[in-house]
C-alpha positions in Angstrom: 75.6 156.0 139.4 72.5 154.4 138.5 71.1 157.5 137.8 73.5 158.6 135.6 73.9 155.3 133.8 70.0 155.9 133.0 70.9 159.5 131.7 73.4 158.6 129.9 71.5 155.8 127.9 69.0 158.3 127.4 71.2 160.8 125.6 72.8 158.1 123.7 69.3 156.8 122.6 68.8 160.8 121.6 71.5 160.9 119.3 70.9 157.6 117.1 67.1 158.1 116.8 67.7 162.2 116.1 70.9 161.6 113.6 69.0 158.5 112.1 65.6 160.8 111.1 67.5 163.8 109.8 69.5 160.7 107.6 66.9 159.2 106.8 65.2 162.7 104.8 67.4 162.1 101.7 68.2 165.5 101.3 71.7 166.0 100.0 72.3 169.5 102.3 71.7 167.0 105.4 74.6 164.8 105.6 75.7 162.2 108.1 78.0 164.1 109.2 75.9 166.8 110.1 73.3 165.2 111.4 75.9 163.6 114.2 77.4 166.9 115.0 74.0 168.5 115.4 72.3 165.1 117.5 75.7 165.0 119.8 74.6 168.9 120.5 72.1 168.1 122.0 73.1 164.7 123.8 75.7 166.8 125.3 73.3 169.3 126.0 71.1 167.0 128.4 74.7 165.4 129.8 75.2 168.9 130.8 72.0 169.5 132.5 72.0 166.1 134.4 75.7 167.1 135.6 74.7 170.5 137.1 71.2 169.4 138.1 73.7 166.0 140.0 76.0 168.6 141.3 73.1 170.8 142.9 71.8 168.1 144.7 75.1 167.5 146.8 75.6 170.8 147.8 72.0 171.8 149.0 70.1 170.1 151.3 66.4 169.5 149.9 65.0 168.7 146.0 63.0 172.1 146.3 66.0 173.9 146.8 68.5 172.0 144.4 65.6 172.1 141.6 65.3 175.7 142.1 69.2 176.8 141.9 69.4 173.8 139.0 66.5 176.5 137.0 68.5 179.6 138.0 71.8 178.5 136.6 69.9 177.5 133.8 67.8 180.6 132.9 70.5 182.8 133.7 72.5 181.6 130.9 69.9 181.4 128.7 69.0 185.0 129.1 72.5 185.9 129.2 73.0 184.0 125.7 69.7 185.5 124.3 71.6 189.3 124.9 75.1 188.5 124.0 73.9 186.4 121.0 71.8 190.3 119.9 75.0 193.0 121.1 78.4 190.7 121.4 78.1 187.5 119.3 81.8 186.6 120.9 80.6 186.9 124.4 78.4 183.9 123.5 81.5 181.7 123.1 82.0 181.8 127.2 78.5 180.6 127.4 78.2 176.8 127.2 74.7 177.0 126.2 75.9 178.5 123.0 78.4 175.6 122.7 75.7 173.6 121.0 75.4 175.4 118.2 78.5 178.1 117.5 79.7 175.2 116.1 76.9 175.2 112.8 76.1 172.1 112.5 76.1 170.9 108.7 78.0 173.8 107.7 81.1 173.8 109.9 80.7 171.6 112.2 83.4 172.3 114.5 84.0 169.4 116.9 86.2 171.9 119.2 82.9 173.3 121.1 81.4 170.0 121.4 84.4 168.6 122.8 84.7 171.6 125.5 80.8 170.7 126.1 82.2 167.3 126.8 84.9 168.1 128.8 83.1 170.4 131.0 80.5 168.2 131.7 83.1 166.0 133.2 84.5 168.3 134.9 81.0 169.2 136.8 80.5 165.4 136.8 83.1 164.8 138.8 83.0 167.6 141.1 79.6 166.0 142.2 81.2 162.6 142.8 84.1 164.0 145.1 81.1 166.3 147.2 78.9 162.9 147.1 81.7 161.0 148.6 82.4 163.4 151.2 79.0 164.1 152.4 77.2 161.6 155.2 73.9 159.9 153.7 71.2 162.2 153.8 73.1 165.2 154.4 74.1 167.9 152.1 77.6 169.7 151.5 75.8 173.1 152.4 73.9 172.5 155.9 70.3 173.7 156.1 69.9 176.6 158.0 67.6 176.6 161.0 64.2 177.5 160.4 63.0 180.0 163.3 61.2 179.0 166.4 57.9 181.3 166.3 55.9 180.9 163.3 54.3 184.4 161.9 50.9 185.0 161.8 50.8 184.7 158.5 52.3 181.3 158.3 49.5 180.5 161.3 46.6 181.1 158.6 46.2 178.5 156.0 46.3 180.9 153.3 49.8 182.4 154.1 50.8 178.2 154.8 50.2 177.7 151.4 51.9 180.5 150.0 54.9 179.5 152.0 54.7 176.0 150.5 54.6 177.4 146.8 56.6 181.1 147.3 59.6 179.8 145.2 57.5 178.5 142.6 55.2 181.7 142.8 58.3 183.7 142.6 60.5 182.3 140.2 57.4 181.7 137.4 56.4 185.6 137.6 59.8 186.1 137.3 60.3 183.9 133.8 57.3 185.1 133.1 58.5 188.7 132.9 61.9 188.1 131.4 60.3 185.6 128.3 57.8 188.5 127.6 60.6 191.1 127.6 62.2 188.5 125.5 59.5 188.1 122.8 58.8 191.6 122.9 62.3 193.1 121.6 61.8 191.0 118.8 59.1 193.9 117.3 61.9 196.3 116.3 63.2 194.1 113.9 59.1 193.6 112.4 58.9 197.1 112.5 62.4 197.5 110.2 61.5 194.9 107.8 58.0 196.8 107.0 59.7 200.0 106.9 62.6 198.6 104.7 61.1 196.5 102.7 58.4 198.5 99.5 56.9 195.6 98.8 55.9 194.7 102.6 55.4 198.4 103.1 53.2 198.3 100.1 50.6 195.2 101.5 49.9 196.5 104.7 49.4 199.8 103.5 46.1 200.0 104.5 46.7 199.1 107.8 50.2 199.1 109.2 49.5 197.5 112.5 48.1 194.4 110.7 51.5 192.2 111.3 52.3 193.6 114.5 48.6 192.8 115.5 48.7 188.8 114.1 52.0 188.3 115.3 51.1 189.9 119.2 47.8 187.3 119.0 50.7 184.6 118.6 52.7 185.5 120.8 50.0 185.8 123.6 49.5 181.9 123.2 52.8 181.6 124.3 52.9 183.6 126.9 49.7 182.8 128.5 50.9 178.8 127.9 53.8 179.3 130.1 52.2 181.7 132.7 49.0 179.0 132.8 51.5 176.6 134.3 52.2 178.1 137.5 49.0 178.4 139.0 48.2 174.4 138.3 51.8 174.0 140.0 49.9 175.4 142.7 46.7 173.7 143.0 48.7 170.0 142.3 50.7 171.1 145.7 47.8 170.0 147.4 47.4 166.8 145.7 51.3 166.0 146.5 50.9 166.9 150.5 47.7 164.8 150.5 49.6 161.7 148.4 52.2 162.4 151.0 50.1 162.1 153.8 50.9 165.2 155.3 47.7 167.1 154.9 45.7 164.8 157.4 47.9 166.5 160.4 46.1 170.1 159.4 42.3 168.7 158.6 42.5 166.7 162.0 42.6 170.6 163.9 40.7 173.2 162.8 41.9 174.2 159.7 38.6 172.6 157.4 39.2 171.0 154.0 37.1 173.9 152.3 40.0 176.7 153.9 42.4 174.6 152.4 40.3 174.3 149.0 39.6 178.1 149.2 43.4 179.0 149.9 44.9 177.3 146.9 41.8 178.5 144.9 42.6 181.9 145.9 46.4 181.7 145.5 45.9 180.0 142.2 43.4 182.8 140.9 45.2 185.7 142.3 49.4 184.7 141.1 47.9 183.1 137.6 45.9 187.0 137.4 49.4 188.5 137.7 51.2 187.0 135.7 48.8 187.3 132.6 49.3 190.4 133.5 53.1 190.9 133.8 53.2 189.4 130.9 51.4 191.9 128.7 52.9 194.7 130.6 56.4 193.5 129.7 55.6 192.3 126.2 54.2 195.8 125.9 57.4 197.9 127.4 59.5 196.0 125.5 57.8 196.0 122.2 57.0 199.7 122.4 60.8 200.3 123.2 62.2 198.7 120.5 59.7 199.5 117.8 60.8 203.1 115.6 57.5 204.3 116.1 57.1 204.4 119.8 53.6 204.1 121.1 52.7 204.1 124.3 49.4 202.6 123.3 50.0 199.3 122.5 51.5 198.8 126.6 47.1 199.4 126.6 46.9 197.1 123.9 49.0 194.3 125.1 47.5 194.5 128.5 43.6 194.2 126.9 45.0 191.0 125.1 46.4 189.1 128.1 43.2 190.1 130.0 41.4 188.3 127.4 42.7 185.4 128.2 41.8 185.2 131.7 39.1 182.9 131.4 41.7 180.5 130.5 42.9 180.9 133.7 39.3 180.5 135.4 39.3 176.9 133.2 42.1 175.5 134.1 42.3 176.0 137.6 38.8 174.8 137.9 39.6 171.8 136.3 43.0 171.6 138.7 41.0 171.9 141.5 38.0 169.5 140.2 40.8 166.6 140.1 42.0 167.0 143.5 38.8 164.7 144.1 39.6 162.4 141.3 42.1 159.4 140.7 45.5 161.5 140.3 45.8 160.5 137.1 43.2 163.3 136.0 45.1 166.3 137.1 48.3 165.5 134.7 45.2 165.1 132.4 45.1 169.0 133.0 48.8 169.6 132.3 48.5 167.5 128.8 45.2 169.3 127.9 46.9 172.4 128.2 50.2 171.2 126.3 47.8 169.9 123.6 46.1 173.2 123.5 49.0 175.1 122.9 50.7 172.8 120.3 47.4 172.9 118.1 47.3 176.5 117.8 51.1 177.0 118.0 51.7 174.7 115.1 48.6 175.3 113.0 50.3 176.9 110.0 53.4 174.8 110.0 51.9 171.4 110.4 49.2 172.3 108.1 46.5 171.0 110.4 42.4 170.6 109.8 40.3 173.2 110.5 38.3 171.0 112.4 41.5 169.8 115.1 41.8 174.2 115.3 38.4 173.8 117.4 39.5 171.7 120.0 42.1 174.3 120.6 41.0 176.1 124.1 43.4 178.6 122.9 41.2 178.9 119.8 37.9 179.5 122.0 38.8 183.1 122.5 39.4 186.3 120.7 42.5 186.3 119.3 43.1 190.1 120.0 44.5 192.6 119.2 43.7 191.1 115.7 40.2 190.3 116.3 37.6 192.0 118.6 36.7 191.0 122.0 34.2 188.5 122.1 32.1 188.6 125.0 30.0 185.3 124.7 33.3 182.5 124.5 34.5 184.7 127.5 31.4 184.6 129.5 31.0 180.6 128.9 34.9 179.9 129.5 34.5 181.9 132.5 31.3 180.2 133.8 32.5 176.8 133.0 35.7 177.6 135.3 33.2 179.1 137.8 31.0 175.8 137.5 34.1 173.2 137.9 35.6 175.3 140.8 31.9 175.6 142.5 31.3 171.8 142.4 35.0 170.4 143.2 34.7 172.0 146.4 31.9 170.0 147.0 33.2 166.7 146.1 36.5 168.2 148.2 34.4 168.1 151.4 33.5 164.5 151.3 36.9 163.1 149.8 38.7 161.4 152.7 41.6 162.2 153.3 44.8 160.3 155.0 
């Protein structure tokens, strides 16, 4: 209850401070109204989230495995709302992601979908209080199934140990990776009918029609490069949790060696975060190509060239990752926030109007932004180097960290 009492404060919190900017803009098409409708939206929103994330952890038996069904619930209805919201806008309205805004805030602002956002999350609320009131402490409404007596020789190795550790994570990423890129890219058919509809649009990139496609595929890369950068530090940090854990010690005092487990998560890291650049400008590229009225098989090539570009990025940060598995712990969420910086600045340039100067402490910005721009060989050779360099000596200072 505790818990929830903190979530709860939270969301309330959410919806004075967001209602109370919005108010505060002295615009006359923002109202107070409005502004409440659209800040309980969200409140509600989270409520909902912490109800299903609080119902997940009664039925299954460890945090990996509610997390994980918690996401899946999640991302299924998201996709699902991102493809009724396209063919059947009134299949959205059994969706209770679309809840929070069929309403249209500051234009309708029907309260009856917020109030059925309410209700359900009671509902769910309270379906997690009965489970955690019939379940024994520690135990879960779902018992774990027994794990099997033998271990495979691949588990026996520590680079298939490691891979066991991280396989949902591994898994589940490539997989969002894949469906966000399919995502983005069935968004160019509509850019390729406003060119062709439009005279005036048709007209400017005359000279060359690929122009838009090409700035707004540089774009989008960012994005899908930002989220598909994640995984792999998810991976390397796993050994920084097992060692804070103090579960690591019980391999290193056998003969597993710190540098196999170094090696293994540097391999892992390198190898997943090299696929799913790579599913990601594969799908971006089916989907755009499919979608588009001109349908080129080309730009698959194209978008494929422009994720591969961003590889060093991939070299970077999980030399970094691996660099602060030797440093106080505060340094590797010093990783995750140099990346969510990087992506903000180059995401936001245009609309927040920033300095040209803050654009260059953009890794993001380091590279060719293809397909708009040619490859550049020298920021990829010293990004990659630099990854090289900080993978090469935090192995080093890996071997002579002691370890618990």
């Amino acid at each position: 209850m505790a818990t929830n009492l903190l979530v709860l404060l939270h969301t309330v919190l959410t919806i004075i401070l967001v209602s109370g900017i919005l108010v505060s803009y002295n615009v006359s098409s923002i109202d107070l109204k409005g502004s409440l409708y659209f800040a309980c939206s969200l409140g509600l929103a989270s409520l909902l989230g912490a109800s299903i994330a609080y119902l997940c952890a009664q039925i299954f038996a460890t945090s990996s495995q509610a997390r994980g069904i918690f996401f899946s619930i999640v991302g299924i209805l998201y996709v699902l709302r991102a493809g009724t919201d396209v063919s059947n806008l009134t299949l959205s309205k059994f969706n209770p992601l679309a809840w929070t805004y069929l309403g249209h805030p500051f234009y309708q602002n029907d309260w009856y979908y917020l109030i059925g956002l309410f209700l359900l999350t009671l509902v769910v609320f309270s379906i997690g209080l009965v489970l955690e009131s019939s379940r024994d402490l520690g135990s879960s409404t779902i018992a774990p199934k027994k794990g099997k007596t033998k271990a495979s020789k691949c588990l026996a190795t520590p680079l298939g140990f490691f891979f066991y550790l991280n396989r949902s994570t591994i898994i589940s990423w490539l997989l969002a990776d894949g469906v966000i890129a399919l995502m983005y890219g069935s968004i160019y058919g509509d850019i390729d009918t406003f060119v062709s509809s439009n005279k005036l649009i048709s007209q400017m990139f005359a000279n060359n029609s690929t122009t838009l496609i090409n700035s707004f595929t540089s774009l989008i890369m960012v994005v899908t490069i930002a989220i598909g950068l994640v995984m792999p530090l998810v991976v390397v940090h796993k050994v920084q949790f097992e060692t804070n854990k103090e579960r690591l010690g019980y391999l290193l005092v056998q003969r597993v060696s710190r540098l196999k487990v170094y090696y293994s998560s540097l391999i892992l890291a390198l190898f997943f975060g090299t696929l799913a650049i790579l599913i990601n400008g594969f799908c971006l590229g089916i989907a755009a190509t499919s979608s588009m009225q001109a349908n080129n098989g080309k730009f698959i090539t194209t978008c494929i060239k422009a994720s591969l570009n961003q590889w060093p990025l991939v070299c970077l940060f999980v030399g970094l990752m691996l660099l602060s598995l030797s440093l106080p712990i505060f340094v590797g969420w010093l990783v995750y926030g140099l990346l969510g910086y990087s992506f903000c600045v180059t995401y936001f340039a245009v609309l927040l109007d920033l300095p040209k100067w803050m654009m260059h402490t953009s890794l993001f910005n380091v590279l060719a932004k293809m397909p708009m721009e040619k490859f550049d060989l020298m920021s990829f050779a010293i990004l990659t180097g630099i990854g090289i360099l900080a993978m090469l000596l935090g192995g080093i200072l890996y071997t002579r960290k002691e370890i618990v």
